[in-house]
PDB file of N, CA, C and O in Angstrom:
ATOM      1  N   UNK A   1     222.519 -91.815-113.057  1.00  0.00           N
ATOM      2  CA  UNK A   1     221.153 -92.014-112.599  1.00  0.00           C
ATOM      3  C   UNK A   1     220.208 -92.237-113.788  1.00  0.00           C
ATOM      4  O   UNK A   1     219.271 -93.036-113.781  1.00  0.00           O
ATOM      5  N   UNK A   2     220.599 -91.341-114.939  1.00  0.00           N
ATOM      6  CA  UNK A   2     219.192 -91.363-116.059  1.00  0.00           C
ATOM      7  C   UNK A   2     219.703 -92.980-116.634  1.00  0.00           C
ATOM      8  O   UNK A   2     218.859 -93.577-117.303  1.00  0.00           O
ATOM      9  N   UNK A   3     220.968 -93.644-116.404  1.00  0.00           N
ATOM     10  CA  UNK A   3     220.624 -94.794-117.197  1.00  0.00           C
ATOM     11  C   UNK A   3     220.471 -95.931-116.184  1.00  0.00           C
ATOM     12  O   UNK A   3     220.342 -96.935-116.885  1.00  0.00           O
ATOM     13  N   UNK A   4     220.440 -96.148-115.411  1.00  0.00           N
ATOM     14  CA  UNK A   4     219.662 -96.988-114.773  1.00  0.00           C
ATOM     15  C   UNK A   4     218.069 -97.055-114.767  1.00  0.00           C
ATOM     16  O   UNK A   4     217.486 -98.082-114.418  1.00  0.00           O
ATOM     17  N   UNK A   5     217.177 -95.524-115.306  1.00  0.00           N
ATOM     18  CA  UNK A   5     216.243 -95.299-115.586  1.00  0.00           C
ATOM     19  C   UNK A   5     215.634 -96.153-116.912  1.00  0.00           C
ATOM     20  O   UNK A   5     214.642 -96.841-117.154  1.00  0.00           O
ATOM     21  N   UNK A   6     217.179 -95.553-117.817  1.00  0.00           N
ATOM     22  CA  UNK A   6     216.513 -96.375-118.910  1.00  0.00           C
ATOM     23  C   UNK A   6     216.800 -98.152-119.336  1.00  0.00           C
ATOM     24  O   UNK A   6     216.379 -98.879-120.236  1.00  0.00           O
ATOM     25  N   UNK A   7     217.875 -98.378-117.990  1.00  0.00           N
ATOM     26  CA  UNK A   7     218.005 -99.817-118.069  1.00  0.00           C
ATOM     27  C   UNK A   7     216.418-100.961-117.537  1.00  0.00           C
ATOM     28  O   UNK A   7     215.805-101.842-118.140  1.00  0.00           O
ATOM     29  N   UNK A   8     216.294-100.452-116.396  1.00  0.00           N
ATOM     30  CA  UNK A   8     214.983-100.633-116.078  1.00  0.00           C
ATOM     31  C   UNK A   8     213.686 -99.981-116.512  1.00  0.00           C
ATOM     32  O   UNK A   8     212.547-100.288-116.161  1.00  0.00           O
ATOM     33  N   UNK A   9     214.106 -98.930-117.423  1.00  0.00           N
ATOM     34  CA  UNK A   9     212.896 -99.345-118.629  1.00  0.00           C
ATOM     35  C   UNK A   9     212.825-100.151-119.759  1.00  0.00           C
ATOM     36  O   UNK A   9     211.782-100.377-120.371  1.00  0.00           O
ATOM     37  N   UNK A  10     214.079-100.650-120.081  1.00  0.00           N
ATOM     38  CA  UNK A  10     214.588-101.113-120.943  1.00  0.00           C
ATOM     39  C   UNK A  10     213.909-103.086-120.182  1.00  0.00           C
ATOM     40  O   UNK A  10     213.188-103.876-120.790  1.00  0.00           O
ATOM     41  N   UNK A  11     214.483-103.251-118.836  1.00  0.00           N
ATOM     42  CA  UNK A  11     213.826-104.396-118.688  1.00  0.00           C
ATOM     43  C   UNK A  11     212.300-104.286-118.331  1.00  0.00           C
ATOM     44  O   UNK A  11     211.763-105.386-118.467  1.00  0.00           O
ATOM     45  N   UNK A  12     211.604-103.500-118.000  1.00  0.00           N
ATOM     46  CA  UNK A  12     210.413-103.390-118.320  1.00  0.00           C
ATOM     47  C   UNK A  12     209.723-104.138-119.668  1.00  0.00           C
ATOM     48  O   UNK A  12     209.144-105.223-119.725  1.00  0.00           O
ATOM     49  N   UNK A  13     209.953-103.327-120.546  1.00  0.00           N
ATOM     50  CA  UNK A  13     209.847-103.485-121.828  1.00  0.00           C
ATOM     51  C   UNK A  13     209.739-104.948-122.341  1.00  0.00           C
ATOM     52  O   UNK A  13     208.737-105.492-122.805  1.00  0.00           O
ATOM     53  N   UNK A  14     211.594-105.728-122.073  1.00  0.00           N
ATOM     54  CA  UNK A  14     211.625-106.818-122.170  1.00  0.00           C
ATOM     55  C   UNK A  14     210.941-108.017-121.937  1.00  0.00           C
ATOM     56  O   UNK A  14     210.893-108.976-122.708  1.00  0.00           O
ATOM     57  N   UNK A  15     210.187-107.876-120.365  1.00  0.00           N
ATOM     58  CA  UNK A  15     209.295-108.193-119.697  1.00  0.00           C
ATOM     59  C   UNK A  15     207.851-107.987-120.374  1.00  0.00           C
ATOM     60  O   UNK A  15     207.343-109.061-120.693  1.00  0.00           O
ATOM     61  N   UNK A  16     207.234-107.087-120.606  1.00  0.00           N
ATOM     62  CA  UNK A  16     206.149-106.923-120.646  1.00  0.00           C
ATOM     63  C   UNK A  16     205.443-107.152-122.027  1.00  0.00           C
ATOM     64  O   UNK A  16     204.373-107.745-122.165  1.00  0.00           O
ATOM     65  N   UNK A  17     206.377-106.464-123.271  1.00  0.00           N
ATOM     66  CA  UNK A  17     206.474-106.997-124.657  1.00  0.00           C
ATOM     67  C   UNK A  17     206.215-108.285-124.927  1.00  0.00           C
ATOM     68  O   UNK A  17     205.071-108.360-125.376  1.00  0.00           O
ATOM     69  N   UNK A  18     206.858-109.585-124.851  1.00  0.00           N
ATOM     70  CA  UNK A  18     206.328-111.074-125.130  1.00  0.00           C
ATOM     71  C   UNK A  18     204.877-111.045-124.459  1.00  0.00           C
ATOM     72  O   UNK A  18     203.896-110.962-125.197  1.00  0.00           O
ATOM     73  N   UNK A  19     204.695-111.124-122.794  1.00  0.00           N
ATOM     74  CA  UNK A  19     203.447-110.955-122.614  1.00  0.00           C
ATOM     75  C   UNK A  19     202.327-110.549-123.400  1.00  0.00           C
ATOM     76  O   UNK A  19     201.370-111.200-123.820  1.00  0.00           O
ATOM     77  N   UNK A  20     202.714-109.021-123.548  1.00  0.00           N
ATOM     78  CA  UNK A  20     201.214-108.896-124.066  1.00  0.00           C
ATOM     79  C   UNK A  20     201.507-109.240-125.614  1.00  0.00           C
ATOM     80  O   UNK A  20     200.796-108.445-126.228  1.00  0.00           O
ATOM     81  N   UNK A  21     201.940-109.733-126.193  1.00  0.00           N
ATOM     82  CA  UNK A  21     202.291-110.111-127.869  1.00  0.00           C
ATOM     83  C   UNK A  21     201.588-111.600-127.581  1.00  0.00           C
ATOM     84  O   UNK A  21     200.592-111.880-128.249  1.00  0.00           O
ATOM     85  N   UNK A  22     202.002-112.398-126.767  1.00  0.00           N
ATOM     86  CA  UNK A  22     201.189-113.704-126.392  1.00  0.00           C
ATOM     87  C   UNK A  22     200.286-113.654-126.097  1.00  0.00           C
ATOM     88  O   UNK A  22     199.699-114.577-126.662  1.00  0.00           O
ATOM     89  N   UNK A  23     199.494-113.018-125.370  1.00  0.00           N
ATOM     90  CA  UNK A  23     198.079-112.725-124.856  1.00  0.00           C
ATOM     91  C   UNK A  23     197.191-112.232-125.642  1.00  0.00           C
ATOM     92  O   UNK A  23     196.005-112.539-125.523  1.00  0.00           O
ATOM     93  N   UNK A  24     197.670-111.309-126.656  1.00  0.00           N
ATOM     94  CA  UNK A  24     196.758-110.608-127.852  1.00  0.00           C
ATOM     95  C   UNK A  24     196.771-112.104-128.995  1.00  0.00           C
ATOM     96  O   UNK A  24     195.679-112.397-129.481  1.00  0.00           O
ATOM     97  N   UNK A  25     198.134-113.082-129.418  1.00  0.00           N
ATOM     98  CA  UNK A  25     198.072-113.952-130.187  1.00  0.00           C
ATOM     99  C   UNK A  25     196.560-115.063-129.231  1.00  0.00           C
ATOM    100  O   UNK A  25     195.833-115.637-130.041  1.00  0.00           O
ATOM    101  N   UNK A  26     196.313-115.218-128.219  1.00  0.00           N
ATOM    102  CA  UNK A  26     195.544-115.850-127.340  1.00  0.00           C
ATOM    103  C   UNK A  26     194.400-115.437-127.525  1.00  0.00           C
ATOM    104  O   UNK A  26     193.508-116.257-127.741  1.00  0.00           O
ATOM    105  N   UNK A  27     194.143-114.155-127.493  1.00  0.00           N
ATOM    106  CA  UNK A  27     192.711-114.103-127.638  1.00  0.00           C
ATOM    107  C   UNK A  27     192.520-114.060-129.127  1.00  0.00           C
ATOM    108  O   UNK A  27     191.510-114.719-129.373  1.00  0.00           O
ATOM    109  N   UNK A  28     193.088-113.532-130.326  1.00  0.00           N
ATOM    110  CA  UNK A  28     192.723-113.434-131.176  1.00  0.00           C
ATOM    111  C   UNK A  28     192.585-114.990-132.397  1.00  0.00           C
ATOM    112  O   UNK A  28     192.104-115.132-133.521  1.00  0.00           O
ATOM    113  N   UNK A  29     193.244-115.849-131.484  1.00  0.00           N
ATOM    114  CA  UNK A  29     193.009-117.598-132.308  1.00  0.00           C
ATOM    115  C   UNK A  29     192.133-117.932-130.978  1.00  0.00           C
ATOM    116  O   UNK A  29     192.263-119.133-130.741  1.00  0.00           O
ATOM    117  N   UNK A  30     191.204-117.238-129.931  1.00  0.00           N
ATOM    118  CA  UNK A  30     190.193-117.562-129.292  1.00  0.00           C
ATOM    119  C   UNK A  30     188.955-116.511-130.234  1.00  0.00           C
ATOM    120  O   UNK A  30     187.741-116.550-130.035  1.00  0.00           O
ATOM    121  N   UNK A  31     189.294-116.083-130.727  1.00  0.00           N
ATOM    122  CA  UNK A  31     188.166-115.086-131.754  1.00  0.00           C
ATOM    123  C   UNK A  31     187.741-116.145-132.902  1.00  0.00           C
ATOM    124  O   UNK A  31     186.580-116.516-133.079  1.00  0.00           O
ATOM    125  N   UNK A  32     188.856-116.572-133.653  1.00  0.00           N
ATOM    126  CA  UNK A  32     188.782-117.309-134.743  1.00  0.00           C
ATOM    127  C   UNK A  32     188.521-119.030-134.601  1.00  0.00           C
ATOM    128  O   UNK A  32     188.213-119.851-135.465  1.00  0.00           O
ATOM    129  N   UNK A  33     188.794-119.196-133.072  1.00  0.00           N
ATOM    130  CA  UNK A  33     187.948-120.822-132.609  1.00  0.00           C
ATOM    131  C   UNK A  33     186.556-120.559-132.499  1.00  0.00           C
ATOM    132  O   UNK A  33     185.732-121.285-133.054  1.00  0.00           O
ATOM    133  N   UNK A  34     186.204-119.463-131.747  1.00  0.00           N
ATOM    134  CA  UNK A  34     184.649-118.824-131.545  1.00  0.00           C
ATOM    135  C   UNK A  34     183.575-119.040-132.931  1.00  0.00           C
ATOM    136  O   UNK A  34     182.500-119.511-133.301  1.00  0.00           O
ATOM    137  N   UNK A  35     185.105-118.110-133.450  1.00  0.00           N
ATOM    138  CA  UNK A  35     183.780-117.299-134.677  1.00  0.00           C
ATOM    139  C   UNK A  35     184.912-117.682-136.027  1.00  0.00           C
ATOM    140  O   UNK A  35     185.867-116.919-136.177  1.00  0.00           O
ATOM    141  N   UNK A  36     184.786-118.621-136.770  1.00  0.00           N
ATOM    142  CA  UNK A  36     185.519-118.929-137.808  1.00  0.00           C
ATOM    143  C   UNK A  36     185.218-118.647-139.014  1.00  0.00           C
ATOM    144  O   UNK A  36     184.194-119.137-139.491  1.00  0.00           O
ATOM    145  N   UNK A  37     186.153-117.678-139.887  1.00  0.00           N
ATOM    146  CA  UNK A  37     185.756-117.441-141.474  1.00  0.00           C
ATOM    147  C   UNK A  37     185.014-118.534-141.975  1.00  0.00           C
ATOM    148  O   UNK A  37     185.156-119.629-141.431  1.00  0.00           O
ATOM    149  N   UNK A  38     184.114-118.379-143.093  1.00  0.00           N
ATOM    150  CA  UNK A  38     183.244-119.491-143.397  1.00  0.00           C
ATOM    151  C   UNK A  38     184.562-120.070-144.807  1.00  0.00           C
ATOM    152  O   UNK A  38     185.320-119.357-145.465  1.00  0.00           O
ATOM    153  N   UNK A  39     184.458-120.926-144.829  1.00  0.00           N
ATOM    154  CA  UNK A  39     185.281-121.930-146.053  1.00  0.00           C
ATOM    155  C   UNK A  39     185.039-121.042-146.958  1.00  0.00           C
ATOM    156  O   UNK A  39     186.171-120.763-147.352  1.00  0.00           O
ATOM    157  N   UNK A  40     184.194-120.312-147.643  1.00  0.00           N
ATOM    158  CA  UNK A  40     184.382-119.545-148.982  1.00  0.00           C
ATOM    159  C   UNK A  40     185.074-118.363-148.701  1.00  0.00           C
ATOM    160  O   UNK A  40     185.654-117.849-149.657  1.00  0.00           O
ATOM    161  N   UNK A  41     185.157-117.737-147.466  1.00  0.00           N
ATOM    162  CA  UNK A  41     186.238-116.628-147.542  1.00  0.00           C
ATOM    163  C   UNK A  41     185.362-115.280-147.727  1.00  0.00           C
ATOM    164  O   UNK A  41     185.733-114.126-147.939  1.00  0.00           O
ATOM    165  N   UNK A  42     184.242-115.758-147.593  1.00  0.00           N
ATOM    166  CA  UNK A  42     183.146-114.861-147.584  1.00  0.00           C
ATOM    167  C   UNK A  42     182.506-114.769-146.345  1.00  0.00           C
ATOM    168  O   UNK A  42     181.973-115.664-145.690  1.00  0.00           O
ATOM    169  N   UNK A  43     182.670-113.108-146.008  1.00  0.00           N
ATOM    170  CA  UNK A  43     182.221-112.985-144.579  1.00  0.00           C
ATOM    171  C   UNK A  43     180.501-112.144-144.894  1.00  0.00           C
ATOM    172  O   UNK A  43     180.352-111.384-145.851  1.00  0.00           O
ATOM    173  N   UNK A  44     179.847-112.331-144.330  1.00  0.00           N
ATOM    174  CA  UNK A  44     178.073-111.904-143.877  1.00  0.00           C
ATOM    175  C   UNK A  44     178.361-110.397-142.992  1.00  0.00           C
ATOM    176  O   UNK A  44     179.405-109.893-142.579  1.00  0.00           O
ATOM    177  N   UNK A  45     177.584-110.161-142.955  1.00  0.00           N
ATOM    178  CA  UNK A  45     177.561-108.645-142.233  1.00  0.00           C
ATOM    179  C   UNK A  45     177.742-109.293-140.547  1.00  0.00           C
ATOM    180  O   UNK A  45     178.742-109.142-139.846  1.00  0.00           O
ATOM    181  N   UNK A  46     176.738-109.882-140.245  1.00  0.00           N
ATOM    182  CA  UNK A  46     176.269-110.490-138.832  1.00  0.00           C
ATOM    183  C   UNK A  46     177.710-111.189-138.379  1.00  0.00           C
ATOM    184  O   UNK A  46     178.085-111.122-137.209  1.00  0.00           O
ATOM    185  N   UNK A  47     178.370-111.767-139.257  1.00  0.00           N
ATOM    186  CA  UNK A  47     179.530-112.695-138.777  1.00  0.00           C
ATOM    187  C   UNK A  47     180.909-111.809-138.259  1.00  0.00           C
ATOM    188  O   UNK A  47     181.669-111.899-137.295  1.00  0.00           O
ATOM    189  N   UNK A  48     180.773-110.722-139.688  1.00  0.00           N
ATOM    190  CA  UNK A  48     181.970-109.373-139.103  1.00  0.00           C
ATOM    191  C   UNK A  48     181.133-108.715-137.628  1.00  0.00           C
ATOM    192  O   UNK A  48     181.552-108.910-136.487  1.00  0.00           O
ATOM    193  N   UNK A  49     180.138-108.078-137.900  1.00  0.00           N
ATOM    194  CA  UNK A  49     179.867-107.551-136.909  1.00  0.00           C
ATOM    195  C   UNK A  49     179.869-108.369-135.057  1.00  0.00           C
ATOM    196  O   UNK A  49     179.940-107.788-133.974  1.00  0.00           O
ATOM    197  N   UNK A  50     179.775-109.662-135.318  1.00  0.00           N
ATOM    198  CA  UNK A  50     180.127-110.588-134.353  1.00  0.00           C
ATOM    199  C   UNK A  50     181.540-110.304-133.756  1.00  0.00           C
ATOM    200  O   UNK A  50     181.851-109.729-132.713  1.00  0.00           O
ATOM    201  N   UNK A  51     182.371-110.928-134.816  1.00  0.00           N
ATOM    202  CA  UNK A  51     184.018-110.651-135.008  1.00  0.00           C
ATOM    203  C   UNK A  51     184.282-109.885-134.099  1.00  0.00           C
ATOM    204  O   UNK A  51     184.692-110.213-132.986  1.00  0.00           O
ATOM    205  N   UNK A  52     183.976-108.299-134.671  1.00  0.00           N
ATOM    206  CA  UNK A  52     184.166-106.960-134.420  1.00  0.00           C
ATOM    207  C   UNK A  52     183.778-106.910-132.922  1.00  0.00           C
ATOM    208  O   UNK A  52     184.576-106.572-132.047  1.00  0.00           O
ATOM    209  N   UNK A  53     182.688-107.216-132.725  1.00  0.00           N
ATOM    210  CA  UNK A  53     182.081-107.393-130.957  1.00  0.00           C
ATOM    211  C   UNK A  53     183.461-108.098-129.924  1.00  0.00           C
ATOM    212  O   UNK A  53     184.079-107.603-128.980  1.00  0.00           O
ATOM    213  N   UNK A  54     183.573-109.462-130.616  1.00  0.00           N
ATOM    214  CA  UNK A  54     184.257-109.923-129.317  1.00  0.00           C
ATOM    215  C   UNK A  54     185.564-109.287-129.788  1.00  0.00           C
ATOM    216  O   UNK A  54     186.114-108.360-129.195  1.00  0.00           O
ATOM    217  N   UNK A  55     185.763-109.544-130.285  1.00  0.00           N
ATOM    218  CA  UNK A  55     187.856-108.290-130.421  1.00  0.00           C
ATOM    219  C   UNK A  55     187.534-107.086-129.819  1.00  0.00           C
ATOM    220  O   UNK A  55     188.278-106.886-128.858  1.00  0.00           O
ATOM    221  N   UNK A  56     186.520-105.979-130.042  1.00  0.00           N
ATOM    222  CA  UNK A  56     186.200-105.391-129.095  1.00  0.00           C
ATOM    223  C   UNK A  56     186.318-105.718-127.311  1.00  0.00           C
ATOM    224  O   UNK A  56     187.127-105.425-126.431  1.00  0.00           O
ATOM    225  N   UNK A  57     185.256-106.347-127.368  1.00  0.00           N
ATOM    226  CA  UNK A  57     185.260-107.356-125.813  1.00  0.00           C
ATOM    227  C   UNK A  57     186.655-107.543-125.215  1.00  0.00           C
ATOM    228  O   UNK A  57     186.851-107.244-124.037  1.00  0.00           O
ATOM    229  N   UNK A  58     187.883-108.152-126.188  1.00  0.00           N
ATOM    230  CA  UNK A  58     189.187-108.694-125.643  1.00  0.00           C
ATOM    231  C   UNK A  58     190.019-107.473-125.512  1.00  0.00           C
ATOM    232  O   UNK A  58     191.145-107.575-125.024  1.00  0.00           O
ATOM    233  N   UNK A  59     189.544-106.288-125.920  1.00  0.00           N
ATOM    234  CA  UNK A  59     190.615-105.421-126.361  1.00  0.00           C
ATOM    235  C   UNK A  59     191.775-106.009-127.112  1.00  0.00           C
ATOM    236  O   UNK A  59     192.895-106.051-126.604  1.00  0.00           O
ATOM    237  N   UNK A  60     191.490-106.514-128.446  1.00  0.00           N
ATOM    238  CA  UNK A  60     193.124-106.989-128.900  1.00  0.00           C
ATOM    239  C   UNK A  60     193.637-105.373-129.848  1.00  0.00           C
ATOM    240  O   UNK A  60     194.763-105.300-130.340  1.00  0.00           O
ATOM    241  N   UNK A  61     192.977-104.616-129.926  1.00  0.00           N
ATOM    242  CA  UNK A  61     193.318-103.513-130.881  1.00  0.00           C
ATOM    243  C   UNK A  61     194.712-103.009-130.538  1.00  0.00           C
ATOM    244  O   UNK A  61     195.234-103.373-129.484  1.00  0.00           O
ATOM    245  N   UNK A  62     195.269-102.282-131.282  1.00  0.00           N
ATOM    246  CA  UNK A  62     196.162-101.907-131.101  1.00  0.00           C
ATOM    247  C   UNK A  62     195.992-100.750-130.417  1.00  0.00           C
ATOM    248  O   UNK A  62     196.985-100.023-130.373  1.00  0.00           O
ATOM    249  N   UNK A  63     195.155-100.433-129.951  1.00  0.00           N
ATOM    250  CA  UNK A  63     194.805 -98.840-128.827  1.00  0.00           C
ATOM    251  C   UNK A  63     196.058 -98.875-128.007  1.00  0.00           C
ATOM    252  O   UNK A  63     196.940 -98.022-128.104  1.00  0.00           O
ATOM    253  N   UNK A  64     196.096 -99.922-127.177  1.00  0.00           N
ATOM    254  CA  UNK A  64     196.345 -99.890-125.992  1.00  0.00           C
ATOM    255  C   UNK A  64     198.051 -99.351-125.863  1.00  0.00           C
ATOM    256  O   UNK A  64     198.585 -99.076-124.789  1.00  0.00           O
ATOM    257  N   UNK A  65     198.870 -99.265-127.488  1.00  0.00           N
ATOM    258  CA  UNK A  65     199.963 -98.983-126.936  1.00  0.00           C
ATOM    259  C   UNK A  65     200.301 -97.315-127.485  1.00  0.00           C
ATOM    260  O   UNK A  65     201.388 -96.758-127.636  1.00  0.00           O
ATOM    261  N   UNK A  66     198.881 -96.800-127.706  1.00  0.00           N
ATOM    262  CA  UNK A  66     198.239 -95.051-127.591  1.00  0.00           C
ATOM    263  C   UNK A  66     197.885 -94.597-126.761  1.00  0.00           C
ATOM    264  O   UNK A  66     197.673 -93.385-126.715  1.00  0.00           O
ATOM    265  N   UNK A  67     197.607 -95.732-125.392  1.00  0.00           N
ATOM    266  CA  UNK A  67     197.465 -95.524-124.337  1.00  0.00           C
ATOM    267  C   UNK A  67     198.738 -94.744-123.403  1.00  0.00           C
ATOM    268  O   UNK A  67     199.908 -95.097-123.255  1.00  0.00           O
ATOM    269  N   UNK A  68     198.004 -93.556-122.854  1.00  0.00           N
ATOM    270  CA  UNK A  68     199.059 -92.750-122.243  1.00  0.00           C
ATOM    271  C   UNK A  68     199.297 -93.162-120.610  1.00  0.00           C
ATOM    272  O   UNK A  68     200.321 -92.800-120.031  1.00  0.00           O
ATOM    273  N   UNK A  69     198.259 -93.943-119.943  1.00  0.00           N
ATOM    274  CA  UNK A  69     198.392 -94.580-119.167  1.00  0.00           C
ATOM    275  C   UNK A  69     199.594 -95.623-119.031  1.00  0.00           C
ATOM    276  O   UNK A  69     200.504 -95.432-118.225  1.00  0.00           O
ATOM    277  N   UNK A  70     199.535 -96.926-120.009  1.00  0.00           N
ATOM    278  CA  UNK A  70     200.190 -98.163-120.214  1.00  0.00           C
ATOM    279  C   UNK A  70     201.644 -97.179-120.477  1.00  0.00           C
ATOM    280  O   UNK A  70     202.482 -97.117-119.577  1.00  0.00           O
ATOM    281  N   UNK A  71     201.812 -96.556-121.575  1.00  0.00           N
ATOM    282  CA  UNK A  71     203.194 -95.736-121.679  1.00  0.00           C
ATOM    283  C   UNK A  71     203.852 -95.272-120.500  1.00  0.00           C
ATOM    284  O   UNK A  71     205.032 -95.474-120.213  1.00  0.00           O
ATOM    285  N   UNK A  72     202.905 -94.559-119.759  1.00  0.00           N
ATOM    286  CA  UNK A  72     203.869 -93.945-118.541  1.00  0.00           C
ATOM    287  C   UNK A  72     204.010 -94.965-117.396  1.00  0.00           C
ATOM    288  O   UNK A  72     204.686 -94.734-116.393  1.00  0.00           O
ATOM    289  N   UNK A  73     203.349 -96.074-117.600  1.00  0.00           N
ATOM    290  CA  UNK A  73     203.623 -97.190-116.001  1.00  0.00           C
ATOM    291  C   UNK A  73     205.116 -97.897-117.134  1.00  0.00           C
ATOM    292  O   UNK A  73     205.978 -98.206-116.311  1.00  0.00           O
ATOM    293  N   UNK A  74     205.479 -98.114-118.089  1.00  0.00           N
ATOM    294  CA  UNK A  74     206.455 -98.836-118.585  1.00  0.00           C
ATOM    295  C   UNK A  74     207.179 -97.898-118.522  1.00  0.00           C
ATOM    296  O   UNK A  74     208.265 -98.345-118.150  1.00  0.00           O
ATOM    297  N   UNK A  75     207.295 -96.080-118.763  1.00  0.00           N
ATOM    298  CA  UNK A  75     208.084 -95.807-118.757  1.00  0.00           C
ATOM    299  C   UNK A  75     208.903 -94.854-117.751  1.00  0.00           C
ATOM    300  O   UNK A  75     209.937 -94.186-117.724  1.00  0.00           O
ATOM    301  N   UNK A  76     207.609 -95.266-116.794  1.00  0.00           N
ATOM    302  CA  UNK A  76     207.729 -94.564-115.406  1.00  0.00           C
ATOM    303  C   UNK A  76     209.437 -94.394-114.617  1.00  0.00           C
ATOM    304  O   UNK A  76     209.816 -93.459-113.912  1.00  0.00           O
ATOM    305  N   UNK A  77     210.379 -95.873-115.113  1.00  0.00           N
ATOM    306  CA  UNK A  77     211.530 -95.659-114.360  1.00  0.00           C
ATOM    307  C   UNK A  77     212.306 -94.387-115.336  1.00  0.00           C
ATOM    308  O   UNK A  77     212.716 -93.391-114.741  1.00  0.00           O
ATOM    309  N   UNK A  78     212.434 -94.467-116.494  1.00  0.00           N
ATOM    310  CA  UNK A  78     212.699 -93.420-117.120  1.00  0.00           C
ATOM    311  C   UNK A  78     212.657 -91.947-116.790  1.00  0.00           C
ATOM    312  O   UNK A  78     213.639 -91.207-116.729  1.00  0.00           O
ATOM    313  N   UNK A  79     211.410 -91.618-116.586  1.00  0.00           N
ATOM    314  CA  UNK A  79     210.801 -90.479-115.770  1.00  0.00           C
ATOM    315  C   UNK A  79     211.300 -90.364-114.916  1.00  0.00           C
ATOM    316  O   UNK A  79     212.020 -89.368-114.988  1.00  0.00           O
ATOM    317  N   UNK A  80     211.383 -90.974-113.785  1.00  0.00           N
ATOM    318  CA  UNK A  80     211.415 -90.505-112.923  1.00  0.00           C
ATOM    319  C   UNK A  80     213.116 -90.449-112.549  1.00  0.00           C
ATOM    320  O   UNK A  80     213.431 -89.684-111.637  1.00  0.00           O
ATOM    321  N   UNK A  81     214.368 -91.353-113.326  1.00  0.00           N
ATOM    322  CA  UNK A  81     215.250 -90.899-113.439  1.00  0.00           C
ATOM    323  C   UNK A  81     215.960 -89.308-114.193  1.00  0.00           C
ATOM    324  O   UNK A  81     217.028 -88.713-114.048  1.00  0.00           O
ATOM    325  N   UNK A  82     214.661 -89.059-115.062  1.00  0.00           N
ATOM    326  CA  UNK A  82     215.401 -87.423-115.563  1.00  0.00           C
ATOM    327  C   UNK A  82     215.020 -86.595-114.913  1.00  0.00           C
ATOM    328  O   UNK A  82     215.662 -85.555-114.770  1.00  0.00           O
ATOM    329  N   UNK A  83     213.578 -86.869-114.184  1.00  0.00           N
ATOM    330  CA  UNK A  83     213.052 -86.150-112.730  1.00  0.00           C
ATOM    331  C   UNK A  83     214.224 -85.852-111.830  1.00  0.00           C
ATOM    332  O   UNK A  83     214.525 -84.795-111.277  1.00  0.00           O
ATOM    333  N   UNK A  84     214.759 -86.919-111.815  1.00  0.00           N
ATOM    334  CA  UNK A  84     215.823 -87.209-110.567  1.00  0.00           C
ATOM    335  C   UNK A  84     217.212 -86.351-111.310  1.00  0.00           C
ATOM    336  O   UNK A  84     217.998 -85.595-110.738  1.00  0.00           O
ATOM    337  N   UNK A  85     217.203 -86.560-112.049  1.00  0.00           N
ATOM    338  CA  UNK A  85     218.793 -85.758-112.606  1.00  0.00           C
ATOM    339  C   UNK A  85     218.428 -84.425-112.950  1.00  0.00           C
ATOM    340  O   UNK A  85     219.411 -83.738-113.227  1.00  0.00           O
ATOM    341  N   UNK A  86     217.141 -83.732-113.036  1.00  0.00           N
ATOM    342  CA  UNK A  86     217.054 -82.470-113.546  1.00  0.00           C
ATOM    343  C   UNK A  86     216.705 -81.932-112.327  1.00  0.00           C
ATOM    344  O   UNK A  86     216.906 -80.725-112.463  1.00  0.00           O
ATOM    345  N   UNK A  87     216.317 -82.129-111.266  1.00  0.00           N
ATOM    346  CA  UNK A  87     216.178 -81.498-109.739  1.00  0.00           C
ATOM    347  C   UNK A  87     216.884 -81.341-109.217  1.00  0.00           C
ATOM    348  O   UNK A  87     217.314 -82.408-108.780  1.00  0.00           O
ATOM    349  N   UNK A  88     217.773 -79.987-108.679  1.00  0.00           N
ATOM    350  CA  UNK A  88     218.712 -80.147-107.794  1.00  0.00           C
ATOM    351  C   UNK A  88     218.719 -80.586-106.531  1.00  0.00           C
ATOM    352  O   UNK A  88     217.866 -80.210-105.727  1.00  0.00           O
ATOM    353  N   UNK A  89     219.881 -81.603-106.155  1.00  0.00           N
ATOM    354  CA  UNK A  89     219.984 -81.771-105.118  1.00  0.00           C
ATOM    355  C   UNK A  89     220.226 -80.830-103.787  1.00  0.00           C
ATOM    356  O   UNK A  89     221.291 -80.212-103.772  1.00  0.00           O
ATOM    357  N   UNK A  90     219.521 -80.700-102.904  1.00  0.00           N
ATOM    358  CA  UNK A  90     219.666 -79.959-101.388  1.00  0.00           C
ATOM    359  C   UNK A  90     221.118 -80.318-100.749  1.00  0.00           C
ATOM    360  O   UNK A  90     221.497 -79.542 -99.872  1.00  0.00           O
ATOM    361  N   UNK A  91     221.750 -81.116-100.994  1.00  0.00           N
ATOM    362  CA  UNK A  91     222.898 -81.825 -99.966  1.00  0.00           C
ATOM    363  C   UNK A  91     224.065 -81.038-100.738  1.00  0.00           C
ATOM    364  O   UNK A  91     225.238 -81.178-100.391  1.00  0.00           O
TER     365      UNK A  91
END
């Protein structure tokens, strides 16, 4: 039972990993079409603080995989297979 838990967390993972790795590469070359380093490589206060706004806005940070929420929906089959093997069965 616990490895079918972790097979289908395992395809979870598989699944969901490229996604959001593509979607964060998406917004963050939509940050840099927006709002583009200036040719000298010299950034202004107003231009970071811009930056900083919309990456904010997209959530591209890396928070989200500190998120205890996002962790337990990916690793929910897991769970709930050692749930399942550490409860005795009634039958």
């Amino acid at each position: 039972m616990l490895g079918h838990g972790a097979f289908f967390t395992a395809v979870l993972v598989a699944i969901l990993l490229p996604l959001v790795l593509a979607w964060r590469a998406q917004a963050l070359a939509l940050v840099e079409r927006t709002l583009p380093l200036p040719a000298s490589g010299l950034v202004d206060e107003d231009g970071l603080a811009a930056r900083s706004r919309m990456e904010a806005q997209l959530q591209v940070s890396a928070r989200f995989l500190r998120n205890p929420i996002a962790l337990l929906s990916v690793l929910s089959p897991l769970v709930t297979a050692l749930v399942t093997a550490l409860v005795p069965s009634g039958a």
